[in-house]
N, C-alpha and C positions, 0 to 999 in steps of 0.2 A: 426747826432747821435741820433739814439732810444734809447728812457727811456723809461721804460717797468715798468706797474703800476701794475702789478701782475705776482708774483714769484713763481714759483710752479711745482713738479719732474714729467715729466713723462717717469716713467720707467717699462719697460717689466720683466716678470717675470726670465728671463736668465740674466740680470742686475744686478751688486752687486752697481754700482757706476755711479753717471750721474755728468757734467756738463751742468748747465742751459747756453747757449747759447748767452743770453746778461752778460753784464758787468755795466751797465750804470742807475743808478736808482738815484730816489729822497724818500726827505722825510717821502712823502705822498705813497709811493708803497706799496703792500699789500704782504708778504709772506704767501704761504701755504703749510703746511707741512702734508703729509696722515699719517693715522697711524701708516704704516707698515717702517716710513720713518725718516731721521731724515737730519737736512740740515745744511750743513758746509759753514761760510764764512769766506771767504780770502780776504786779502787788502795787497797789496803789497808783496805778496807770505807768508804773514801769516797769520797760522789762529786765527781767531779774537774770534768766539763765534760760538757753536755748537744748532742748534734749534730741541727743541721736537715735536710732532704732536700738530697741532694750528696752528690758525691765526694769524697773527702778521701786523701791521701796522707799516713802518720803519721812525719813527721818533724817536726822540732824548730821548723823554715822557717814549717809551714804552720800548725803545732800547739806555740804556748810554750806549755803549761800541762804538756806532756811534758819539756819541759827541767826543768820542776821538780820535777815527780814522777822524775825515772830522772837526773838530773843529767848527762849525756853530752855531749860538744862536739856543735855545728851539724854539722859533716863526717860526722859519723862514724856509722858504721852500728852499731846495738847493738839486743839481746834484753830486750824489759822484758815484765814479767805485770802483767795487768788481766783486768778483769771488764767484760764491755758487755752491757747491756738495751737490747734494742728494743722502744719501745712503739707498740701499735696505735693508732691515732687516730680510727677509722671508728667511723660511729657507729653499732652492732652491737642488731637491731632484734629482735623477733618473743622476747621472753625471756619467759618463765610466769612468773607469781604466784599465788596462791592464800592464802588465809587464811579461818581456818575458827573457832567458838564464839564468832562476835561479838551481844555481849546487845545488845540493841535493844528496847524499848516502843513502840508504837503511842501518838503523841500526840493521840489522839482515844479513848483508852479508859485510863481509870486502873487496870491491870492490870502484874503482875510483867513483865516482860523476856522474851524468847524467843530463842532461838540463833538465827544467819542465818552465812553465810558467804558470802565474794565470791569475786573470781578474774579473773584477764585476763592481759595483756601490757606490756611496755613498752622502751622501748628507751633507750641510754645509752650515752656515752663519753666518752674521758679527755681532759680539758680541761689537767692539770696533772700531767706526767709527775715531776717529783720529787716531790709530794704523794701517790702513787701507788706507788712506789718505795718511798719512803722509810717510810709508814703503815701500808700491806697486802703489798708485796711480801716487801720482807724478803733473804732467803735463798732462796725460791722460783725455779726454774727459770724456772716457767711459770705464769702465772696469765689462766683463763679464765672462761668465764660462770659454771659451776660454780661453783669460788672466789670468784666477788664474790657471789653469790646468795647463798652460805653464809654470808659475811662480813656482809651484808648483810639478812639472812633478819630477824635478831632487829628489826631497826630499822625493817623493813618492818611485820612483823607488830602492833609495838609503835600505829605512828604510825596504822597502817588502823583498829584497835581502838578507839584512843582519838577517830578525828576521823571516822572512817564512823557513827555512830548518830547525833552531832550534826549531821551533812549531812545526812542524814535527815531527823530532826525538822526545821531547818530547812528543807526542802523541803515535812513537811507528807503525807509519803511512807505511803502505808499497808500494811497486809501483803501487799495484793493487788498494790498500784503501788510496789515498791519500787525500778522498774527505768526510773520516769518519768521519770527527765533523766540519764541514763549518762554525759555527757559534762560536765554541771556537775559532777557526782560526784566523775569522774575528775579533773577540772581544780583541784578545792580538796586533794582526795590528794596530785596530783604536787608542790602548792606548800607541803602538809605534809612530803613526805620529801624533796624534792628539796635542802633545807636540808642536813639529815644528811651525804648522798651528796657533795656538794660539799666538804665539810671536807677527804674522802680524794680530792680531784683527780677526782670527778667527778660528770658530767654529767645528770640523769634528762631528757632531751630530751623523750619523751614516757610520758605511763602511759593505760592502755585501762582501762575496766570491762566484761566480758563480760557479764557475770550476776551477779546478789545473790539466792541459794536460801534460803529457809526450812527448817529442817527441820521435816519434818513429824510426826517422830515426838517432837516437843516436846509436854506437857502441854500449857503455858501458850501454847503455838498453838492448839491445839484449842481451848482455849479463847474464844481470838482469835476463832476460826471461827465457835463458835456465836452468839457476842453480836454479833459483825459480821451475819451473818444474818437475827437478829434487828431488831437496827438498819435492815438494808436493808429488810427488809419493815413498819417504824414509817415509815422513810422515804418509800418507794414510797406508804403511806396517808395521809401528808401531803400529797406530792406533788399525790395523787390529789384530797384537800379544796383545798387551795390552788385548782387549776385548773380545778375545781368550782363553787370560789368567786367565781374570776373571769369563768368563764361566766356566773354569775347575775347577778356585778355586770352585767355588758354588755347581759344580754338588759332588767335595771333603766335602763338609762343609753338603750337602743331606745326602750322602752316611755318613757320621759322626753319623748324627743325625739320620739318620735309625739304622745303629749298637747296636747307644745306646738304642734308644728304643726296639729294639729285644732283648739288655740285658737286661733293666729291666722287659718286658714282661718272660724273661726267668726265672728270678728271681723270679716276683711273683709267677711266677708255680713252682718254685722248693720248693718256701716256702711253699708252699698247699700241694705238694709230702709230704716236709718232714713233716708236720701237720698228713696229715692221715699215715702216718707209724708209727710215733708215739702213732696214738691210735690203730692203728692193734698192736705195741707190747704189748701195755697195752692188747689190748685181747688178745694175746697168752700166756702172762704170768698168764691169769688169768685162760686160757685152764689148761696149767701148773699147777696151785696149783689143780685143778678138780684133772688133771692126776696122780700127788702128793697122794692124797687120795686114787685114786683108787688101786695104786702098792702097797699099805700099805697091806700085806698078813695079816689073821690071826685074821684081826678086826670084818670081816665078816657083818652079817647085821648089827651090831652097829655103821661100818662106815657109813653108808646112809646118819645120819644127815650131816657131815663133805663133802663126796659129793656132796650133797647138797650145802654145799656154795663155794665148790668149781666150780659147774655150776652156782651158781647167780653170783660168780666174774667176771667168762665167759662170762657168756651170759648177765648181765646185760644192759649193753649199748645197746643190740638190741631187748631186748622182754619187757623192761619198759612201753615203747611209746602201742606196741600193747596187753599187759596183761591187763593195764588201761583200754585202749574201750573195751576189750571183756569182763571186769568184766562189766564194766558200761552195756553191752548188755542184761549179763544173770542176771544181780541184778534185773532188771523188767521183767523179765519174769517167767514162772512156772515153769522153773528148782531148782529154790531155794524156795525152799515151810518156811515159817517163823516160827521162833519156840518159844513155846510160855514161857511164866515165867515160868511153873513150870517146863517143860522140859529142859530147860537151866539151871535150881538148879541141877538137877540131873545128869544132865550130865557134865562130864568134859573130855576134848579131853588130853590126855599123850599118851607117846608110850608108853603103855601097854593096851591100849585098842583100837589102831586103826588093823583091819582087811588090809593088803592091795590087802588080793584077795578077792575081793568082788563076789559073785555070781549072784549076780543082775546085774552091769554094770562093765564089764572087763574095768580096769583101773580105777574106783571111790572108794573112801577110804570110806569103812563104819566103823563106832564107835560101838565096842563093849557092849555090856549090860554090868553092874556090875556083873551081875549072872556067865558071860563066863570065859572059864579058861583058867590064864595065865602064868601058870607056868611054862611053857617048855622056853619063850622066856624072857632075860634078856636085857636091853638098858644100866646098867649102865655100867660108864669105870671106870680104876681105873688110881693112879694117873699118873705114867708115860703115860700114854694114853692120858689122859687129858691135860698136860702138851707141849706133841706135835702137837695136835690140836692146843691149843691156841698160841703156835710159830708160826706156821701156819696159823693163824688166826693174830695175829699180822705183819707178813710177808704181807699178802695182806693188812691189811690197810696202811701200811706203802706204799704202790705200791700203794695206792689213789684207789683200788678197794673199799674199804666201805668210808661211811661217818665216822663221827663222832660216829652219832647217830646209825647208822648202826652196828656199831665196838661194841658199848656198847648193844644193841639189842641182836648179837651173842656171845657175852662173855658172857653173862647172859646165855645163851640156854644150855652152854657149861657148866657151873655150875651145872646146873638141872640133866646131865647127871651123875656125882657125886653119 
């Protein structure tokens, strides 16, 4: 019988579970435990005491749970049999899965079910070495990926079946897109099995989705195939009206907005029309009172003043602007020769001393001497005379042809004739 003076795992990285080989030690032997490891021992198919990463020397000193198992004094050196498991603790990655005849419907087509199969990786490990031991091991030497897969297989395949077509649906996933969020997919799987796995001490750390294949040699795909087809090209034609439709709306909503702005472009012009018609009637009416004056039989030369304002009502608006610069032209020049004080005392401009034929310049009003005689020509009016002038005279300022000032200017003038 070998007794073995040093205890210690060596296991491969595909290894979840090792038994060490001998049975047969004393109390002077040396366990060592790595750190990735932890080491179970059994005495008579129970287990006794679970060891952490360390050295350990198996005497009674370091280790009371062997005084109870082999009863032997503290001193004394003695032969006991045990069983030790070393468990892997790493977390052992890159492991296949596969599952295959999973029915699944397209939730956009009320049609029977079609096979689909998935497939990927995942990685996993043992979080709880007596639950692992004690559930799956067994009697087992050795137990590796192999062994848990197997063990494992039915609870995979059960859990992917039952909650992959509803991830699907939920998703909204079609035959063509059923590979649109791999990573949602996977993430609601690992937290469907990972439940399971956990009962036996361990861990689904992570799970992958590679691929979700159709088969194609499924009826009820082909199926799939044609009416989807079909569908995309109903689609594509609606599509196509839709965007049709919204072009015409738009070119409607142009045409909208062009109308309206030619109505208000119309508008401000009619408003400027009607602006200057407005002042042509003001000047025709202002022609009018001229005209007014002139039909007046009988008044003879004493109408001229009254003509007179009956052409400044007329014409005002348009020889204002140019009478201005033309005085301003000939006030500096030697047309207006300046008159001095004492000839301004003597003189005083009435109608009874203006000449208007002058013989010097056809059409300039020369001012009578005091000395010339004026006997033959008379300017005043009497009242009814006067009386209708300034109706007339009030008629136009009332029409906004004078000012104010203007109105009271010729009402005065209109008095003098008196």
């Amino acid at each position: 019988m070998q007794i073995f003076d040093v205890i210690k795992g060596e296991i491969n990285n595909r290894t979840f579970v090792w038994k060490f080989p001998g049975e047969d030690f004393n109390t002077h032997s040396t366990l060592i435990v790595h750190e990735t490891q932890e080491a179970a021992f059994f005495k008579d198919g129970q287990l006794t005491d679970i060891f952490q990463p360390g050295s350990y020397k198996l005497h009674t000193k370091n280790i009371p749970i062997l005084n109870k198992l082999i009863n032997l004094p503290n001193d004394g050196i003695s032969q006991f049999h045990c069983e030790v498991y070393f468990v892997n603790k790493t977390e052992q990655m890159a492991i296949n899965w596969g599952v295959g005849d999973i029915k699944y419907s397209d939730p956009s087509m009320n049609l029977p079910p079609f096979a689909i199969s998935t497939s990927g990786e995942m990685s996993i490990k043992v979080v709880d070495s007596k639950k692992i031991l004690l559930k799956l091991v067994g009697t087992e030497t050795q137990f590796d990926q192999e062994h848990m897969m197997r063990y494992f297989k039915g609870i995979i395949i059960s859990c992917i079946k039952q909650w992959l077509p509803a991830i699907l649906r939920e998703e909204n996933a079609s035959i063509f897109n059923l590979e649109s969020n791999p990573m949602g997919i996977a993430e609601q799987l690992k937290k469907a099995i990972s439940s399971y796995m956990f009962e036996y001490g361990i861990a689904l750390v992570n799970l992958y989705v590679n691929n979700i294949n159709v088969s194609a040699d499924d009826p009820n795909y082909q199926m799939y195939k044609r009416l989807w087809s079909q569908n995309t090209f109903l689609d594509l034609e609606e599509k196509n009206r839709i965007k049709e439709a919204a072009i015409n709306a738009n070119v409607r909503i142009t045409e909208h907005m062009a109308d309206e702005e030619i109505k208000k472009r119309d508008a401000i012009a009619q408003s400027i029309a009607n602006k200057t018609l407005n002042m042509t009637e003001h000047q025709r009416r202002g022609f009018g009172v001229m005209d007014i004056a002139a039909a007046n039989e009988g008044i003879g030369r004493s109408s001229a003043p009254m003509m007179g304002v009956g052409m400044g009502m007329g014409m005002a608006p348009f020889i204002s602007q140019t009478m201005g610069s033309f005085g301003n032209e000939i006030q500096g020049s030697s047309l207006m020769t300046p008159i001095s004080d004492n000839d301004s005392a003597n003189i005083k401009v009435t109608p009874s001393n203006v000449n208007e034929d002058s013989d010097d310049i056809p059409g300039m009003i020369h001012l009578k001497t005091p000395g010339e005689n004026t006997s033959n020509e008379t300017h005043h009016v009497d009242d009814e005379e006067y009386m209708k002038r300034l109706r007339r005279l009030k008629m136009a300022w009332q029409e906004g042809l004078y000012t104010d000032e203007e109105f009271k200017i010729e009402r005065e003038k209109l008095k003098d004739l008196l």
